[in-house]
C-alpha atoms as one frame of an Amber mdcrd trajectory, in Angstrom:
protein
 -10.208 -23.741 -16.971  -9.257 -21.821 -13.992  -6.061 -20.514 -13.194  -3.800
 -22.067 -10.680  -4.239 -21.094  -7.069  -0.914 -19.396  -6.969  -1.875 -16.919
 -10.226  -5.933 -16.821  -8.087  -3.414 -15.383  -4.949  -0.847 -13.492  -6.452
  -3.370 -11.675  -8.733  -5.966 -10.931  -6.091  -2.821  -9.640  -4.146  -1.868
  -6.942  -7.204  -5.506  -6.384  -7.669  -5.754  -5.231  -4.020  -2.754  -3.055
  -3.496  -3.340  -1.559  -7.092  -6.679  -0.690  -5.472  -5.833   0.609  -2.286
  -3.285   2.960  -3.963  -5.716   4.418  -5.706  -7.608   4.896  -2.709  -4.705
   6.592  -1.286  -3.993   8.474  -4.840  -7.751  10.089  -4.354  -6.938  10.777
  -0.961  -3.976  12.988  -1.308  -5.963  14.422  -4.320  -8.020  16.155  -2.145
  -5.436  17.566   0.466  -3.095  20.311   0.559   0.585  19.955   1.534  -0.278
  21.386   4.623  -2.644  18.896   5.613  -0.403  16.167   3.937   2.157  17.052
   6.954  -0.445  17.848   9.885   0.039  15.933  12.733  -1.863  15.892  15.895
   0.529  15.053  18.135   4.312  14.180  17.958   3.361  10.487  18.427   1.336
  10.312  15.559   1.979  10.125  11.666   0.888  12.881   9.126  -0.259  11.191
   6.051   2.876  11.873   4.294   4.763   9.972   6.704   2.231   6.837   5.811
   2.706   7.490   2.127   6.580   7.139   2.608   6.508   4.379   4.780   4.680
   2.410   2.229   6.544   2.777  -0.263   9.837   1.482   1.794   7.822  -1.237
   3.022   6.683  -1.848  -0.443  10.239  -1.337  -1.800  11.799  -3.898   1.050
   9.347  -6.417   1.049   8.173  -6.881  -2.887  10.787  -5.159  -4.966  13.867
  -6.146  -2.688  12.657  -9.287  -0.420  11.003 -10.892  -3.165  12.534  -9.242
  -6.352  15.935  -9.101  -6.022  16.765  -5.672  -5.792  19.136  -3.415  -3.557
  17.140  -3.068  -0.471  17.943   0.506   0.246  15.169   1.419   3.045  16.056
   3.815   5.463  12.510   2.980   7.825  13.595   5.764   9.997  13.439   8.564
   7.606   9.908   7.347   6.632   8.348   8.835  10.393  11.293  11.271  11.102
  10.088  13.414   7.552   8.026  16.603   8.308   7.600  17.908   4.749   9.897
  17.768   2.343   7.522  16.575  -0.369   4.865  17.609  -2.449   1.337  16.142
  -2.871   2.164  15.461  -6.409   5.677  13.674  -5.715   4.011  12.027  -2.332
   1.733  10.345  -5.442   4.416   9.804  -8.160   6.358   7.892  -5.668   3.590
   5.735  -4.157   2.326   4.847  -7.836   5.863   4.144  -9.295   6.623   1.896
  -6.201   3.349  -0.141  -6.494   3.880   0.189 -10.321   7.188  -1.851  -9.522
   5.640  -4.083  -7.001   2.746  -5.427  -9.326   5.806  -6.091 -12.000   7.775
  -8.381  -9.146   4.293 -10.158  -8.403   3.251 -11.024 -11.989   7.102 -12.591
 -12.424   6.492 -14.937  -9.465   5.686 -18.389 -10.314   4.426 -21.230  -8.063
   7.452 -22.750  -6.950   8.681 -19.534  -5.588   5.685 -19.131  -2.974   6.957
 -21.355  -0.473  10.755 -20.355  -1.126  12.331 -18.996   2.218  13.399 -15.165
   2.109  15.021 -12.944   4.944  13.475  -9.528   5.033  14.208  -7.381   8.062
  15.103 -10.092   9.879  11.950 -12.626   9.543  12.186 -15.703   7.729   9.310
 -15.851   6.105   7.974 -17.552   2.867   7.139 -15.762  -0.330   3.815 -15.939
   0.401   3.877 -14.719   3.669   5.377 -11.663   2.271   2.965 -10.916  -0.287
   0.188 -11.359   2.688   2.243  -9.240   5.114   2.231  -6.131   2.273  -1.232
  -6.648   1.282  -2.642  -6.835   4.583  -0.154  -3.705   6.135  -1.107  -1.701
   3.236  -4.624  -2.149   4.054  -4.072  -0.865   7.147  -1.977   1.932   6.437
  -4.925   2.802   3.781  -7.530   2.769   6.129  -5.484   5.433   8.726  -5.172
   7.180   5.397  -8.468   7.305   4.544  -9.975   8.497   8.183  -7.846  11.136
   8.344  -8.925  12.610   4.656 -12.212  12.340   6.273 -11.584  13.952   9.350
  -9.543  16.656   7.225 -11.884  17.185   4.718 -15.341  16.016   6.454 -16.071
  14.723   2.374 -17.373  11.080   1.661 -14.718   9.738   0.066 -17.639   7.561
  -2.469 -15.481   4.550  -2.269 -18.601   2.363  -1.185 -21.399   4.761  -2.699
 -22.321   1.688  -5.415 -23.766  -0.383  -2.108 -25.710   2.825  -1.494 -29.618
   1.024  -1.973 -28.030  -2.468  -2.721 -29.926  -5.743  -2.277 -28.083  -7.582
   0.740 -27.391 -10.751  -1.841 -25.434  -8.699  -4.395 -21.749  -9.877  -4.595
 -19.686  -6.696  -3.060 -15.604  -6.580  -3.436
């Protein structure tokens, strides 16, 4: 039997920020603090700066929105930051948050989906803000993973198993 369409959303949802974190783990595995912090220009975010603002987005939406917890964000810190910390904690923090995240998404049941929550002033569904964080952490995983590039000029080998595929295999 197949599982509910609520369990098919909210697990495809885990599934997908688990794997862009990793992304994003491998990523800063391959950068030094220095390039971490680089920015090009004052308007633009180092990758740190993504990293943190994740996790409070994370954190606000999932843990507190939909979880129940403090919501303790301070958004502004997340860009204003210019350093501060290390590769290592940059990745401790992103997979504890997610870690916590994934917990709040495998406690929410059916019924909850189309319950009405007010997180940074939207009213938004459940649902709509497990799509919001899946969808903005895509994006902020894709700026993530250009700028690696353009750091480290390295194929990242997240695709490499389409490398000489048939065009009818079944890719994620």
């Amino acid at each position: 039997m197949e599982p509910a369409l609520d369990r098919l959303f909210l697990d495809c949802s885990a599934r997908r920020l688990d794997q862009l974190a990793g992304r994003i783990e491998s990523c800063l595995g391959m950068l030094n603090e220095e390039q971490v912090w680089m920015r090009g220009s004052p308007n633009e975010n180092a990758i740190g700066n993504l990293v943190l603002h994740l996790c409070g987005n994370l954190r606000q939406w999932i843990v507190a929105g939909v979880g129940g917890s403090a919501d303790v964000r301070e958004r502004d810190r997340e860009f204003a930051a210019a350093g501060g910390a290390s590769v290592a904690e940059l990745r401790e923090r992103l997979r504890s948050t997610v870690d916590e995240a994934l917990t709040v998404l495998r406690n929410v049941t059916a019924e909850r989906l189309g319950e009405r929550v007010s997180i940074q002033k939207y009213d938004v569904t459940v649902l709509e803000a497990v799509y919001h964080v899946v969808e903005h952490f895509a994006l902020h995983t894709g700026q993530v993973i250009f700028a690696t590039k353009m750091l480290t000029g390295a194929d990242l080998g997240f695709y490499r198993h389409l490398s000489g595929a048939a065009h009818n295999q079944k890719t994620p």
